[in-house]
C-alpha positions, 0 to 999 in steps of 0.5 A, a space after each residue: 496627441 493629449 498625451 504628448 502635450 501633457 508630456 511635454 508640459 510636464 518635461 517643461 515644468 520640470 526643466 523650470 525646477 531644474 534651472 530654478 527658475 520657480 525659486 528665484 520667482 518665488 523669492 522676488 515675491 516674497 521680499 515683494 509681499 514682505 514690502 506690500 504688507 509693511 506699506 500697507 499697514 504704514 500707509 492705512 495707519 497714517 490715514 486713520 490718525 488723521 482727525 479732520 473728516 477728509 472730503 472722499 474716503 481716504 481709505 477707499 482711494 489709498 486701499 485702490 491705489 494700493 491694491 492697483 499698484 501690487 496688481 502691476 506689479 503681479 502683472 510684472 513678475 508674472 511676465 518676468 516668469 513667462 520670459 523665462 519659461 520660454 526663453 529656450 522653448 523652440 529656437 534655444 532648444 532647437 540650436 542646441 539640437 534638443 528638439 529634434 529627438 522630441 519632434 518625430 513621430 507620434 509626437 509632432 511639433 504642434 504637440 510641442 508647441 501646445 504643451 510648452 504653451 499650456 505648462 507656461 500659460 498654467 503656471 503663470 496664470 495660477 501664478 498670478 492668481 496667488 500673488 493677487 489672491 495674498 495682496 488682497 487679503 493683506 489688504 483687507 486684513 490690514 487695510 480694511 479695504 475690500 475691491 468692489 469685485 474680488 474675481 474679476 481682476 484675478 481673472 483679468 490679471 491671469 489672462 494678461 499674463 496667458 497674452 503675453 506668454 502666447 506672444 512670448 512663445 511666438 518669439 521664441 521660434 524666431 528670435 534667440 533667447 536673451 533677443 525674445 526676453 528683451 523683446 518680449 519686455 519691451 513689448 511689455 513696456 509698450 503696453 505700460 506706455 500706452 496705459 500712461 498715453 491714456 492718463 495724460 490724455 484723459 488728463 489734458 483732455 486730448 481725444 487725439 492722445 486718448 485714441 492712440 492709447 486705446 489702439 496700443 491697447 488693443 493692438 497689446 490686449 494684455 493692457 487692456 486686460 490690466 486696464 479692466 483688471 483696474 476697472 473691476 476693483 472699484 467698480 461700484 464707487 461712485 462720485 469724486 472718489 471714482 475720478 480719483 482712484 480710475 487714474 490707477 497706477 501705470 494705467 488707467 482703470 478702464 472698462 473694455 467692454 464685451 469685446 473685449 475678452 472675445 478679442 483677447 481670445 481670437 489675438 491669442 488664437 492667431 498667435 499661436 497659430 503664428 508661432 505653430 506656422 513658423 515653427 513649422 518652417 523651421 530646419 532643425 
């Protein structure tokens, strides 16, 4: 069975280079970058030629949000690459009459399933990894500005994006493929709606709004991962700055608490299970 997941991982990544997908990725984020670095050093130039002592240290709050901001957009292009990584992963191929010469034995549809699921998941996750890894280290070279956890939200970042290509997976065995890429990214939107719920709730002091932000969460982990990702990039600093830079970009920074990465493994676990159910059920 190891063997045919590996084949089928290695025939998925495959027809990614074939449809360019890696390449348009890869060229989205390096205009990304390009963009990241120029604002960065513009940003950190106008902060240091001001004269006046400012009352919290403008280059840890600029350097968070900064960092934050690419962060989501990390997340974002992430989730733009699993789309398109699993558009056709089940339904597209099995319409197209592809699967069934794939699913009979020795190899079988869980075999499929897994090694679509570990070449997108691989490729997004280290993905994800790499564009954080380059952010900070423009960061601080050009900034002077290194996260209080450098790990942390890499890792954080890389098991959001694993989230949503598990929940990108289940859609594509029931839905066709332009349906499960707008559905995923409305899933996706969700989860940054919910983020900005919790800020304006926060914000107002509203236990009500702040409650149903932290069920969304939940409900879509991967926000919740993005909010922990956020937590850990400041999480030694303390007073007024820590108010400032805990509001975070497109969701608030938020610790989720030792629950939180069992929740996101057992929420990934049900739905694989799902997507392989359904899969199963499937006429091809």
């Amino acid at each position: 069975m190891i063997a045919d997941v590996n084949t089928i991982a290695v025939y998925a990544l495959r027809e990614a280079l074939r449809r360019k997908v890696l390449i348009v990725v890869l060229i989205l984020t390096g205009a990304f970058l390009a963009l990241y670095g120029w604002g960065t050093a513009e940003t950190f130039d106008a902060v240091t030629a001001r004269p006046d002592e400012p009352l919290v240290r403008e280059q840890t709050v600029v350097g968070a949000t900064l960092l934050g901001l690419a962060m989501f957009v990390t997340l974002f292009l992430g989730t733009v690459l699993a789309v398109f990584l699993t558009l056709n992963a089940v339904r597209g191929d099995a319409e197209r009459g592809l699967l069934q010469p794939l699913v009979v034995r020795p190899m079988g549809r869980v075999s499929l399933l897994l090694g679509r699921f570990f070449a997108a998941a691989t490729v997004c996750g280290g993905y994800v990894l790499l564009v954080y890894g380059i952010a900070v280290l423009l960061t601080g070279t050009l900034g002077d500005f290194t996260p209080d956890d450098i790990v942390g939200p890499g890792i954080a970042l890389a098991a959001a994006v694993v989230v949503v290509v598990g929940v990108a997976l289940l859609g594509s065995t029931v839905l066709s493929a332009t349906a499960n890429g707008i559905a995923v990214f409305m899933v996706f939107g969700a989860g940054l709606a919910a983020g900005l719920m919790g800020q304006i709730g926060e914000a107002l002091n509203s236990d009500a709004l702040e409650d149903i932000a932290s069920i969304a969460a939940w409900v879509l982990p991967f926000e919740a991962l993005y909010q922990q990702a956020l937590h850990f990039l400041t999480d030694s600093t303390q007073n007024f700055e820590r108010v400032i830079v805990t509001l975070g970009p497109f969701g608030g920074a938020r610790d989720g608490g030792p629950l939180l990465w069992p929740w996101a493994v057992a929420y990934l676990a049900m739905v694989w299970a799902a997507a392989a159910w359904r899969f199963g059920r499937m006429d091809l």
